[in-house]
Every structure is written in structure tokens, then in C-alpha cells.
N, CA, C and O of each residue as an XYZ file, in Angstrom:
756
protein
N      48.622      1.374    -12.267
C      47.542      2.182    -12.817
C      46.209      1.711    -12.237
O      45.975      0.510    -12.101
N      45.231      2.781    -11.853
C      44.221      2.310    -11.090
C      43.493      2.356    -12.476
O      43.653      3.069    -13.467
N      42.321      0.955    -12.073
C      41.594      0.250    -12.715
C      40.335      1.380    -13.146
O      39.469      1.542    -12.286
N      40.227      2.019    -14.201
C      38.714      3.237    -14.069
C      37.629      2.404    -14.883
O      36.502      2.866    -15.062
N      38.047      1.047    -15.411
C      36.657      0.568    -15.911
C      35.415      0.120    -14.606
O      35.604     -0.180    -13.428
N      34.331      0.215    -15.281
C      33.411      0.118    -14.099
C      32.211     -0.676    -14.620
O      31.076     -0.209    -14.528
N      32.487     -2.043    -15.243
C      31.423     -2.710    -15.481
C      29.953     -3.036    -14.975
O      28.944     -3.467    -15.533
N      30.325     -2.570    -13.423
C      29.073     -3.314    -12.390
C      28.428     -1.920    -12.610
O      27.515     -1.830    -11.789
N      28.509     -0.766    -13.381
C      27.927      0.601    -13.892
C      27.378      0.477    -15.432
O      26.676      1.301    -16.018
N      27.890     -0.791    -15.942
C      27.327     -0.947    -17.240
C      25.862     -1.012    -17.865
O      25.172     -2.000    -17.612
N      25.349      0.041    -18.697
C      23.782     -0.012    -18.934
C      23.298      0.237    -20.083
O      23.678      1.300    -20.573
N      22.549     -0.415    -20.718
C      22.210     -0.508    -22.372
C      20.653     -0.500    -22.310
O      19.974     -0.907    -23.253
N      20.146     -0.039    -21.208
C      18.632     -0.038    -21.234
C      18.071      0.909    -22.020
O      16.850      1.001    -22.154
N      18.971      1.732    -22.633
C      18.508      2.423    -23.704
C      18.433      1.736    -25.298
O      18.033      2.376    -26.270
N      18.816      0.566    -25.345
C      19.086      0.171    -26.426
C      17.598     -0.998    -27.301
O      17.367     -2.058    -26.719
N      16.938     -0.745    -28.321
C      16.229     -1.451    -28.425
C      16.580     -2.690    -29.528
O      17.154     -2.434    -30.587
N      16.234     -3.848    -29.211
C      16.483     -4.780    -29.958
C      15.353     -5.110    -30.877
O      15.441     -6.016    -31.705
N      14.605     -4.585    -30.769
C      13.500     -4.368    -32.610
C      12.082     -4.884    -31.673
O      11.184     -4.075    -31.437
N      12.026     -6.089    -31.265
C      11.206     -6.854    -30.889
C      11.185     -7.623    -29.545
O      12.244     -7.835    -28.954
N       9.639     -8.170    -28.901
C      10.019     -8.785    -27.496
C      11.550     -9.364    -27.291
O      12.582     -9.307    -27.960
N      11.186     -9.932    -26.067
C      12.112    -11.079    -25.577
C      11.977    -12.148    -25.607
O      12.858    -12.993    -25.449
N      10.299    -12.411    -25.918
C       9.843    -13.818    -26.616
C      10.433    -14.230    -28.103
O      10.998    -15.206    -28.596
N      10.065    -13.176    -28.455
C      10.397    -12.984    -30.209
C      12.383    -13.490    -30.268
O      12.942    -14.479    -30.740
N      12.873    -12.361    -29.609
C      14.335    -12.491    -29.589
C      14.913    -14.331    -29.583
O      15.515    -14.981    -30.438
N      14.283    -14.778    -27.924
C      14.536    -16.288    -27.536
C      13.896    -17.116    -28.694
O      14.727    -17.912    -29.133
N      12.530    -17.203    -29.422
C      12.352    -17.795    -30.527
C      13.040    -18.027    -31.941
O      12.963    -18.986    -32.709
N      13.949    -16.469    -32.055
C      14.470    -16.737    -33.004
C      16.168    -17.057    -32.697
O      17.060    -16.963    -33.540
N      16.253    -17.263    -31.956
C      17.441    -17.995    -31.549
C      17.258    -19.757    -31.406
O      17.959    -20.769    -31.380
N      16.354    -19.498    -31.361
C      15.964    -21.436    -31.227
C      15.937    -21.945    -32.437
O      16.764    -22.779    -32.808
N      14.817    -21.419    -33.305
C      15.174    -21.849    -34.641
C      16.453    -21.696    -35.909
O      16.751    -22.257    -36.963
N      17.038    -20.388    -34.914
C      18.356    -20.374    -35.811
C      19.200    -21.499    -35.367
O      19.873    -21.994    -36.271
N      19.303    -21.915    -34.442
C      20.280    -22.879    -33.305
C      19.336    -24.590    -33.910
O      19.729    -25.642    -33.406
N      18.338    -24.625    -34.804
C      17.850    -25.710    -35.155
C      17.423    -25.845    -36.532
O      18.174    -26.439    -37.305
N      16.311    -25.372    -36.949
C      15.742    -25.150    -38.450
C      16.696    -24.834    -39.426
O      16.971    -25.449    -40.457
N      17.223    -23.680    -38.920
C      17.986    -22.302    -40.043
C      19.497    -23.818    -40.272
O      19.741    -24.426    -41.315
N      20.210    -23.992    -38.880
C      21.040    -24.508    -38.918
C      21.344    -25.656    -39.289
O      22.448    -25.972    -39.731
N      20.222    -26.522    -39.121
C      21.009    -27.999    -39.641
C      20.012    -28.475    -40.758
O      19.920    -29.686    -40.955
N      19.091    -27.403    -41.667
C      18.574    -27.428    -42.954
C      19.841    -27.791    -43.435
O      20.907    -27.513    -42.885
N      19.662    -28.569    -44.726
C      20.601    -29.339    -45.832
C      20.983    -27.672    -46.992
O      20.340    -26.703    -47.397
N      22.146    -28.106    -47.082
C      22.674    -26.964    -48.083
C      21.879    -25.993    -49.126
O      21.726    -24.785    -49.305
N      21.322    -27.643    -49.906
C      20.460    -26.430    -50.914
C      19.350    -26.215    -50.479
O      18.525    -26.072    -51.382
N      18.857    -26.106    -49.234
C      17.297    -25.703    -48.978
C      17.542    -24.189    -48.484
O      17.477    -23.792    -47.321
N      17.877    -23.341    -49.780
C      18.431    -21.048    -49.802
C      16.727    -21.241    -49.451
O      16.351    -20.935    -48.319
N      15.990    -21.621    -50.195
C      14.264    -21.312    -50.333
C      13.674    -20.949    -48.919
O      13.285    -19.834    -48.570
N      13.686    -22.391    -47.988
C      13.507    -22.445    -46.490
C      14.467    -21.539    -45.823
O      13.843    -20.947    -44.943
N      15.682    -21.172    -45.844
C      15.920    -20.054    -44.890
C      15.992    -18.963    -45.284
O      16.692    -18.312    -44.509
N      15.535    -18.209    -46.335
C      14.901    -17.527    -46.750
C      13.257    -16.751    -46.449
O      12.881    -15.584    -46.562
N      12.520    -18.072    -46.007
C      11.791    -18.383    -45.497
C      11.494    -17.736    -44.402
O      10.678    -16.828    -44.244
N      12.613    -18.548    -43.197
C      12.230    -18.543    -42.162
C      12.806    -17.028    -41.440
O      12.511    -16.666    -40.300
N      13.586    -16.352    -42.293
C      14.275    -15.087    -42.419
C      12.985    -14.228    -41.986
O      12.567    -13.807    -40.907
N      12.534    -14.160    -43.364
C      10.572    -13.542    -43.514
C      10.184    -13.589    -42.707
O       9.828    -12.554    -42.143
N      10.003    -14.848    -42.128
C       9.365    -15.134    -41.310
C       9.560    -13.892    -39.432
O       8.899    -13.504    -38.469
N      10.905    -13.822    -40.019
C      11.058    -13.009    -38.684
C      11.957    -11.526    -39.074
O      12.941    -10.981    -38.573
N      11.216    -11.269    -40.023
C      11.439     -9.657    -40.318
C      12.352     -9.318    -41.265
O      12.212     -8.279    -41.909
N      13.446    -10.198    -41.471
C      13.909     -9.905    -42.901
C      13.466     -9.530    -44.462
O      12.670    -10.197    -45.123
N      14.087     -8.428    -44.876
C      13.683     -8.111    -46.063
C      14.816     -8.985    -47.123
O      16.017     -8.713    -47.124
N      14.502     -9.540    -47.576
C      15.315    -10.485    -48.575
C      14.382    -10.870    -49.522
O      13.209    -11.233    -49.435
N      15.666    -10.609    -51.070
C      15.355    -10.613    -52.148
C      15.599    -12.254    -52.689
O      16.343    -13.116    -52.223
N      14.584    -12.309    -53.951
C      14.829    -13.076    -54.527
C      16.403    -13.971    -55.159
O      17.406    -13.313    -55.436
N      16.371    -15.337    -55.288
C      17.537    -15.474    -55.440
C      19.023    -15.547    -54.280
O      20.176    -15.927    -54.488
N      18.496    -15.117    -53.311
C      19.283    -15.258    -52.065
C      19.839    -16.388    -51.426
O      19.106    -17.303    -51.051
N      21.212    -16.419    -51.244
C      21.853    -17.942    -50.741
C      22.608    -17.690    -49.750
O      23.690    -17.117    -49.620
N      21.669    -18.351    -48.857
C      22.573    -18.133    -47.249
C      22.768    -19.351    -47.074
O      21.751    -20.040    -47.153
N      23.978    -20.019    -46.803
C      24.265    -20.822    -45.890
C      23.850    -21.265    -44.619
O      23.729    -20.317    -43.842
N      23.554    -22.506    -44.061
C      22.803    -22.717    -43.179
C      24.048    -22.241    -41.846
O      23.495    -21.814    -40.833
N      24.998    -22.268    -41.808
C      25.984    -21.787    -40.830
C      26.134    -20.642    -40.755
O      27.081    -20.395    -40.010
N      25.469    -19.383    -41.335
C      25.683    -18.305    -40.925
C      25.076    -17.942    -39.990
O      24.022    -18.527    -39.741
N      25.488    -16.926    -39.194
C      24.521    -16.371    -37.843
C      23.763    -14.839    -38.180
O      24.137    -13.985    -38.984
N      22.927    -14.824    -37.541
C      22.825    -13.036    -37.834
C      21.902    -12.911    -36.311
O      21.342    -13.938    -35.927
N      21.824    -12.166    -35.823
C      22.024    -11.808    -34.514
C      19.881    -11.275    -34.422
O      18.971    -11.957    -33.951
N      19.810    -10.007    -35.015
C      18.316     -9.925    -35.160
C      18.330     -9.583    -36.535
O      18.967     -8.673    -37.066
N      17.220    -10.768    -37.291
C      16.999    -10.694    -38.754
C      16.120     -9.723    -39.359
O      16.163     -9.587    -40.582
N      15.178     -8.897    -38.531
C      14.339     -8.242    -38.477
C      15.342     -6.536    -38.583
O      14.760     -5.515    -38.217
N      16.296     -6.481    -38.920
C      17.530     -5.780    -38.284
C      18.079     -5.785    -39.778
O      18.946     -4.931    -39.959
N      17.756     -6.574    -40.902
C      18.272     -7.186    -41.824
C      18.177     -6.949    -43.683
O      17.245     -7.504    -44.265
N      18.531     -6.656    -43.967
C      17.828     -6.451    -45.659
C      18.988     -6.973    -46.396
O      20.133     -6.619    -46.118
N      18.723     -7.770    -47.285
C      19.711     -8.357    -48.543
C      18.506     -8.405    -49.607
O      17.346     -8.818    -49.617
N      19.685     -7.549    -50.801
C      18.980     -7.624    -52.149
C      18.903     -8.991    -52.705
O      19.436     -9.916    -52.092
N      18.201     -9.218    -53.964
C      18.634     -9.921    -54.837
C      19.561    -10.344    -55.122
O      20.495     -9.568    -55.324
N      19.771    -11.827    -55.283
C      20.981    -12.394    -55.755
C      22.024    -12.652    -55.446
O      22.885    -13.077    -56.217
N      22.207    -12.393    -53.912
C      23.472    -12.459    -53.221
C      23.277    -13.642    -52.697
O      22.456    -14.558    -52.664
N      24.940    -13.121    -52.047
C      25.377    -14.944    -51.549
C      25.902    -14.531    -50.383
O      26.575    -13.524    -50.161
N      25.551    -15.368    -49.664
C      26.103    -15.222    -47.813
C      26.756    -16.548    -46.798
O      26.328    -17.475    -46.110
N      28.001    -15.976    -47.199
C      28.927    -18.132    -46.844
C      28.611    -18.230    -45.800
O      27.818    -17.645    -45.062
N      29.818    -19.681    -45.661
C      29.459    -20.455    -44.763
C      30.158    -19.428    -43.468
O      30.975    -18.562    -43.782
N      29.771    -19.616    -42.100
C      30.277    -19.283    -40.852
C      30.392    -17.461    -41.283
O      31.432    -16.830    -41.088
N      29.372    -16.953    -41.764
C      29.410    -15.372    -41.774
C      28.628    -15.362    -40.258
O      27.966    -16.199    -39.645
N      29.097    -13.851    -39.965
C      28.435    -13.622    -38.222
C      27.554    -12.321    -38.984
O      28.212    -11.805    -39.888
N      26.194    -11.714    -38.772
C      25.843    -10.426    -39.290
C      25.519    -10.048    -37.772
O      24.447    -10.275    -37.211
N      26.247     -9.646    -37.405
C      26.295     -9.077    -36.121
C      24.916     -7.769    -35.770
O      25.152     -6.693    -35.220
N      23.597     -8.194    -36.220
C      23.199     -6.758    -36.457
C      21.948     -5.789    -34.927
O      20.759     -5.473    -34.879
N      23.317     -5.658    -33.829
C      22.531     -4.682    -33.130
C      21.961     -3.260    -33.814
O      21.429     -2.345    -33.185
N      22.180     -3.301    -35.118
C      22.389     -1.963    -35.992
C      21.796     -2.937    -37.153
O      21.896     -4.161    -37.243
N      21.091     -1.931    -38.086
C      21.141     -2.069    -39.466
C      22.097     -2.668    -39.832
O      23.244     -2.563    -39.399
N      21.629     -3.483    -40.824
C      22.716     -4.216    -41.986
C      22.019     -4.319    -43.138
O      21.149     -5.188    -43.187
N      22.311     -3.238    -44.603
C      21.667     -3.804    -45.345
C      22.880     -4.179    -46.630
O      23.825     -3.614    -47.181
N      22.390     -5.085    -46.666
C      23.477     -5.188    -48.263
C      22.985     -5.667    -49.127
O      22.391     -6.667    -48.723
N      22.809     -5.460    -50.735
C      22.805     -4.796    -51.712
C      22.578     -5.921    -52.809
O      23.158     -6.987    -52.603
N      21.984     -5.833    -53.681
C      22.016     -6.985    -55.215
C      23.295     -7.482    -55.459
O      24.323     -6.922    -55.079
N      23.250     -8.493    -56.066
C      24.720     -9.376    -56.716
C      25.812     -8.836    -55.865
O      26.842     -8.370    -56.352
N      25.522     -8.917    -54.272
C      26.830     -9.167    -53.531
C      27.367    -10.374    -53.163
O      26.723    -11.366    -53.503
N      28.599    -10.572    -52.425
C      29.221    -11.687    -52.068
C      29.206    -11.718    -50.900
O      29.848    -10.736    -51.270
N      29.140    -11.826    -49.584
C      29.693    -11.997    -47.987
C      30.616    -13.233    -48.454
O      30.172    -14.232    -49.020
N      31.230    -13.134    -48.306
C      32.095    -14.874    -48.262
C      32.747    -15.353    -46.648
O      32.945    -14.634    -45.669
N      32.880    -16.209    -46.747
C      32.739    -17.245    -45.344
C      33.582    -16.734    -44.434
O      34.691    -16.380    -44.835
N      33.241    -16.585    -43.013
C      33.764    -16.296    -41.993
C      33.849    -14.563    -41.935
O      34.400    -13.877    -41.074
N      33.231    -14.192    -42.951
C      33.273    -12.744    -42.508
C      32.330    -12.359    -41.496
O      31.290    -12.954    -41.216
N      32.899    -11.044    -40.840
C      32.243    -10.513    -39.868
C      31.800     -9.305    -39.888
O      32.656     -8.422    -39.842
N      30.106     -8.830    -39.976
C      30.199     -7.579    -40.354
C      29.551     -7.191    -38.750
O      28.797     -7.909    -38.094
N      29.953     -6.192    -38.460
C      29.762     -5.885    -36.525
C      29.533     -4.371    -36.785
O      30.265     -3.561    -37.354
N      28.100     -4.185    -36.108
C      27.078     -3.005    -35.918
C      27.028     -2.611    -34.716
O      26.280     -1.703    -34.355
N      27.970     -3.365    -33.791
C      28.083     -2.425    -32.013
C      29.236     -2.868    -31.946
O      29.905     -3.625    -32.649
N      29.445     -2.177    -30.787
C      30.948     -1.769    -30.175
C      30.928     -1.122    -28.967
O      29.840     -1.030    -28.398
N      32.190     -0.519    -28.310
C      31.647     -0.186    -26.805
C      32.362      1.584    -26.907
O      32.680      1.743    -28.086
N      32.616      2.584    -26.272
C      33.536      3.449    -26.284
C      34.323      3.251    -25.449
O      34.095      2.621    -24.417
N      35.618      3.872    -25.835
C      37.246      3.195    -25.329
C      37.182      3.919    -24.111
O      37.517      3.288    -23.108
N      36.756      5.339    -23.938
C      36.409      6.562    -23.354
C      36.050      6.159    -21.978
O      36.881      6.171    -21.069
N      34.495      5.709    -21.775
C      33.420      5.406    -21.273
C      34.094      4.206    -20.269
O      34.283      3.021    -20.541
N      34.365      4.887    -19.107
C      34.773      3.680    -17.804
C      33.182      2.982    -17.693
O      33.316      1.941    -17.049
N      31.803      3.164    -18.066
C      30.947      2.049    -17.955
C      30.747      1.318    -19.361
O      29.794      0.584    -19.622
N      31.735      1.616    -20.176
C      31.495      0.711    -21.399
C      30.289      0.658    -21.922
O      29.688     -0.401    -22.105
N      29.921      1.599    -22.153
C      28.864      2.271    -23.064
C      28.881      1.705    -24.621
O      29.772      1.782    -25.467
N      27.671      1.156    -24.678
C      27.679      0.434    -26.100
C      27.385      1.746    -27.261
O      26.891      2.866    -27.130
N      27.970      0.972    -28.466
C      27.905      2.356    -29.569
C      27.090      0.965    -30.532
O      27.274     -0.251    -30.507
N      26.401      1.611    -31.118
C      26.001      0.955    -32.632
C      25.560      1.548    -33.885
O      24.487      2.146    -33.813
N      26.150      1.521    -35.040
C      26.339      2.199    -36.103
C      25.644      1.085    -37.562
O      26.120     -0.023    -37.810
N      24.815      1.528    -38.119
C      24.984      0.901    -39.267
C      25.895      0.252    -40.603
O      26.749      0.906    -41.203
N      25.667     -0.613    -40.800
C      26.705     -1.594    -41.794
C      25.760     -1.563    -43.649
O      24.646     -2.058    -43.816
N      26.551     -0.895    -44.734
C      25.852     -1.135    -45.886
C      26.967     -1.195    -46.671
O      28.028     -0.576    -46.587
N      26.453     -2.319    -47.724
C      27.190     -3.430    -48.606
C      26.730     -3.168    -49.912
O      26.472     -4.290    -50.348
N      26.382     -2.040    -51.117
C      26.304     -1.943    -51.926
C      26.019     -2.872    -52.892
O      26.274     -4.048    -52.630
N      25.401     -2.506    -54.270
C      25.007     -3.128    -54.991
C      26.237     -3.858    -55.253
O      27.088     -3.412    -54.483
N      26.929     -5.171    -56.303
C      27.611     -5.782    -56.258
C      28.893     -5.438    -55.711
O      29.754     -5.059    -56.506
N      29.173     -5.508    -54.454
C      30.275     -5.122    -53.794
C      30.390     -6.849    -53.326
O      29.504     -7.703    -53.305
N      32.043     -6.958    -52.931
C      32.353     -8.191    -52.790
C      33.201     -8.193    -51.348
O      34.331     -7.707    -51.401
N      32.720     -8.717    -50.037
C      33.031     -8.980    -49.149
C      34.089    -10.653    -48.854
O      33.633    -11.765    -48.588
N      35.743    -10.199    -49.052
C      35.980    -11.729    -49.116
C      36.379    -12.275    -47.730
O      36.538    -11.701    -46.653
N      36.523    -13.947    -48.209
C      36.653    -14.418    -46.942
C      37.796    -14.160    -45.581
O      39.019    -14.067    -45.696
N      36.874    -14.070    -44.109
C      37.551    -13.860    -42.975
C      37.631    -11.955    -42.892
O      38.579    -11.415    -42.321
N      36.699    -11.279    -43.431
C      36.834     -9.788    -42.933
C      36.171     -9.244    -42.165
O      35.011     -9.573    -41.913
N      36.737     -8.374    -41.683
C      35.861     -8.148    -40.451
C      35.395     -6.225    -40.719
O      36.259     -5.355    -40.827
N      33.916     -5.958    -40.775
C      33.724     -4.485    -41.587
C      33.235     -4.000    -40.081
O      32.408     -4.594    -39.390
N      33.654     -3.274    -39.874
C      33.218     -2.235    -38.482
C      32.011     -1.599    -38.582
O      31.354     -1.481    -39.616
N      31.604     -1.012    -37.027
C      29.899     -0.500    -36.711
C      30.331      1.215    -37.976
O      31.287      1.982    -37.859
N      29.316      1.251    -38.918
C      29.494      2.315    -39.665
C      29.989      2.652    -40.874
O      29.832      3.720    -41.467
N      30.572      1.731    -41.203
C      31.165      1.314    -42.846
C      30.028      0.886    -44.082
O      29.284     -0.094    -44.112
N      30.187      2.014    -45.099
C      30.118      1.029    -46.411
C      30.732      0.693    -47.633
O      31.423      1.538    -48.203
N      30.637      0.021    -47.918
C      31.717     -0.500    -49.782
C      30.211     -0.164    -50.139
O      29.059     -0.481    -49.843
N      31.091      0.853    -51.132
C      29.971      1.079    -52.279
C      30.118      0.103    -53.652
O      30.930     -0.711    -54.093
N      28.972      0.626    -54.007
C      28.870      0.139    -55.789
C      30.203     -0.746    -56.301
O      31.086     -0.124    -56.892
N      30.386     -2.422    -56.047
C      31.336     -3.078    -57.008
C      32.256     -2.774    -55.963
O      33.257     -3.425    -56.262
N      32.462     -2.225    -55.025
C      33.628     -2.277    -53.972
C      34.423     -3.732    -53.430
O      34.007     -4.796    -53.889
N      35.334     -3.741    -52.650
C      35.843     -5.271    -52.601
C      36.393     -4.885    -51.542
O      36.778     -3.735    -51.330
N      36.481     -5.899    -50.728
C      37.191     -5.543    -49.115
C      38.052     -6.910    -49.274
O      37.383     -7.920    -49.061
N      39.578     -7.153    -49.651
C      40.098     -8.370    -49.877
C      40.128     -8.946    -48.643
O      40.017     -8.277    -47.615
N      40.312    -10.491    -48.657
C      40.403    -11.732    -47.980
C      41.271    -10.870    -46.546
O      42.360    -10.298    -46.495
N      40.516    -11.042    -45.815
C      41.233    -11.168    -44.104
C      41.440    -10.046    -44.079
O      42.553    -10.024    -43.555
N      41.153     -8.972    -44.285
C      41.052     -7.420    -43.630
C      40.258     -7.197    -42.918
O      39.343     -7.874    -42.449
N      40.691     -5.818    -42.742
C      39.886     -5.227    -41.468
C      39.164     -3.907    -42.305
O      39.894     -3.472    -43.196
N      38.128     -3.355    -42.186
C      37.932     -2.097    -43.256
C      37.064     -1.385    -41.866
O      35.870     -1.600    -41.660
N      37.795     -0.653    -41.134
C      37.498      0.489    -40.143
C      36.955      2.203    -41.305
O      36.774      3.345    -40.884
N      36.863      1.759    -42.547
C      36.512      3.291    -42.981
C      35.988      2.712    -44.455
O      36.386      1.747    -45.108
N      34.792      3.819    -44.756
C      34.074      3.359    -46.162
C      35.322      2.765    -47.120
O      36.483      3.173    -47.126
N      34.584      1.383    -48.150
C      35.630      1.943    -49.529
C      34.337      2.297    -50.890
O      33.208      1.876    -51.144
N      35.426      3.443    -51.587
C      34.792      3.513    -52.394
C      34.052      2.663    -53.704
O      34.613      1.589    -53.918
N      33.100      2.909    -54.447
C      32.972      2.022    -55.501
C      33.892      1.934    -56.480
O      34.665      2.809    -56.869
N      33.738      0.618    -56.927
C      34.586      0.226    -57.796
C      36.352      0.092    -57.120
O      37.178     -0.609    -57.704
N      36.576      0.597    -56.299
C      38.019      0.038    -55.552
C      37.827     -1.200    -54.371
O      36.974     -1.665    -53.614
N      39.280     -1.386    -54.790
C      39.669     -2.769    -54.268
C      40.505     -2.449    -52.761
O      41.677     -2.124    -52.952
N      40.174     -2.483    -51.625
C      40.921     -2.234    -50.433
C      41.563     -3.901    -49.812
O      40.883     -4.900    -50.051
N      42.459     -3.989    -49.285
C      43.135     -5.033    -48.404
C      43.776     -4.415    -47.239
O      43.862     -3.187    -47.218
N      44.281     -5.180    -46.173
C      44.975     -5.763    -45.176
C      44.120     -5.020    -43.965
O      42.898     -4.888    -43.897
N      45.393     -4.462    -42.791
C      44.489     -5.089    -41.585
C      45.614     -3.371    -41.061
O      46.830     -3.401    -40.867
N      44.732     -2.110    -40.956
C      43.072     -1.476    -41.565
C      43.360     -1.525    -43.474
O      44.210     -1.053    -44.229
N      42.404     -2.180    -43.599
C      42.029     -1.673    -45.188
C      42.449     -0.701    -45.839
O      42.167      0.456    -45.527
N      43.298     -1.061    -46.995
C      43.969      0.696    -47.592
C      43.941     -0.007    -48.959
O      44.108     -1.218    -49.102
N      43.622      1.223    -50.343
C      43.616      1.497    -51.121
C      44.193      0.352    -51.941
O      45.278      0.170    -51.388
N      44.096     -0.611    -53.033
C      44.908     -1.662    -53.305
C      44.899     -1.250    -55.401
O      45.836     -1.123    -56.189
N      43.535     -1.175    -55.575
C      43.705     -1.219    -57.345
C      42.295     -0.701    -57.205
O      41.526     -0.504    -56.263
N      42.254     -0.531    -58.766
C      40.517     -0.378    -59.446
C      40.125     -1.918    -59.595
O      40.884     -2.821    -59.949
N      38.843     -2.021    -59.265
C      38.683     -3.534    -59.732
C      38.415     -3.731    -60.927
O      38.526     -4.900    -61.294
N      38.061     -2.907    -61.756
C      37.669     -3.252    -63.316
C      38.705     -2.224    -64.331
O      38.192     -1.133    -64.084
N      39.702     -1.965    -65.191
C      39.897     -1.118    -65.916
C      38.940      0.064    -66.123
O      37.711      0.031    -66.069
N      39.827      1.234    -66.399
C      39.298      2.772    -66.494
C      38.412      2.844    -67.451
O      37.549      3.721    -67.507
N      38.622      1.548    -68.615
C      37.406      1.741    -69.954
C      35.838      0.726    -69.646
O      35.024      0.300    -70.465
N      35.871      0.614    -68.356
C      35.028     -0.901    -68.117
C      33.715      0.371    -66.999
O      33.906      1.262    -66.171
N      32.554     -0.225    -67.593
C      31.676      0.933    -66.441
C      31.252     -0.194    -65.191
O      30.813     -1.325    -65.399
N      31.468      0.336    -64.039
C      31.408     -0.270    -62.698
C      30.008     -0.374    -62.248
O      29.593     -1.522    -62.086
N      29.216      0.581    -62.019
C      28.312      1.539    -61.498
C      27.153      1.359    -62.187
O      26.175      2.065    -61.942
């Protein structure tokens, strides 16, 4: 089979990354120093230094100093959430997620991608949103364009290639339908 990918045709000069290339390389330095080897409980300081470079983040916010997020300026977390250890927020795209959520550790939420189509591998990027207490568990990986709504749950080590609704519980690897997370007499929402 002849080879039709054509990388040395590959071009994303349409693509904007929010801010310079000064800005970009700066905040890679301090994530790769400040953000990263801050002591556990200092949520306050990378919180901080988030602000500092365009993040909208709410009060109460606990990021782990090992998480990555790609451009923070790219970024919004409500109130009260929690964001583990070794999360990637992949965000060539929007990422916003939501009050009293969870990210839990090693998840991956990814806002580009390439088309399968496209012999120059044409980048795609889609927005990522994480609802008000929706619970992201550990090792998942949520695709460019997905959201868990309201109290949604994406279980441990899936893959969730398509919204889930609020208040349901999705698992495995693509994500399918698993339970209600709260009983039919319990209000979610």
C-alpha cells in the first residue's frame, strides 16, 4: 500500500494559541519550575500563578502541583474543584469545567486531534466541558468535544468519545451507559 500521508505538507498556521511565543515559552518555564515543584498544600500559589497567566479559576481550587495544562489562558475551573496528581489539560481548545468537580489523577482531557482523512494531518480542535459536579475518575481519557453534564461520572480508565449525560454513570473503553449515580428519588441537578 502506497504511503498517502504527507507530513512534510503539514500546516497549522491557521491555528492560534491565545498569546505570543514569549508568553507561551514563559509559561512553560514556570510550569516546568514554580507550578511544579511548589509543596502540596501551596492550591493558593498555583492558583495564583494560573491568574497570573489567564486562567479563570474559582475559589477553593486544588490543583496538584503535577498536573500539566498546556495554555492556561485556554482554561476556566469553577469553584471547589479538585484537579489530581499527573492530570494532562491538554487545552489547544477550551476547557472549562465546572463547581464541585473531580479530575482525578492521570486523567486526560484532549482538545486537538488530527483528521484520519487528511494525508497532511490536519489538526482538529474541539472544546472539552466538565459540568457542575461531574466526576472525572482516575486514568480517563475525554476526547476533543465532549461533555459530562450536571453530576455526570466518566468511571476509572475509560475512554468517553461522546457526551454523558447528567446524573449518569458511563465506563470502559468507549464509554457506555453503566447506572444512575444517585437513586430516581434523590435530585441530581
Amino acid at each position: 500500500m502506497e504511503n498517502r500521508i504527507r507530513l512534510d505538507r503539514y500546516d497549522q498556521s491557521w491555528f492560534a494559541r491565545g498569546r505570543s511565543n514569549a508568553v507561551v515559552v514563559l509559561w512553560w518555564l514556570v510550569q516546568g519550575s514554580l507550578f511544579r515543584y511548589s509543596l502540596q498544600p501551596m492550591y493558593a500559589w498555583r492558583r495564583f500563578l494560573l491568574r497570573l497567566f489567564g486562567t479563570e479559576i474559582g475559589e477553593g481550587v486544588q490543583i496538584r502541583p503535577t498536573a500539566k495544562i498546556t495554555y492556561p489562558w485556554k482554561l476556566k475551573i469553577g469553584a471547589h474543584t479538585w484537579i489530581g496528581d499527573e492530570c494532562e489539560l491538554y487545552s489547544l481548545d477550551y476547557i472549562h469545567i465546572g463547581n464541585h468537580c473531580v479530575v482525578s489523577q492521570r486523567s486526560y482531557l484532549c482538545t486537538g486531534s488530527h483528521s484520519l482523512q487528511d494525508p497532511n494531518f490536519g489538526l482538529i480542535t474541539k472544546p472539552i466541558a466538565v459540568k457542575d459536579g461531574a466526576w472525572v475518575a482516575s486514568d480517563v481519557f475525554i476526547y476533543p468535544g465532549v461533555t459530562i453534564h450536571e453530576m455526570g461520572v466518566a468511571a476509572a480508565r475509560s475512554t468517553v468519545t461522546k457526551d454523558i449525560p447528567a446524573g449518569q454513570v458511563y465506563a470502559g473503553t468507549p464509554a457506555k451507559f453503566q447506572k444512575m449515580r444517585f437513586s430516581d428519588n434523590e435530585e441530581y441537578v
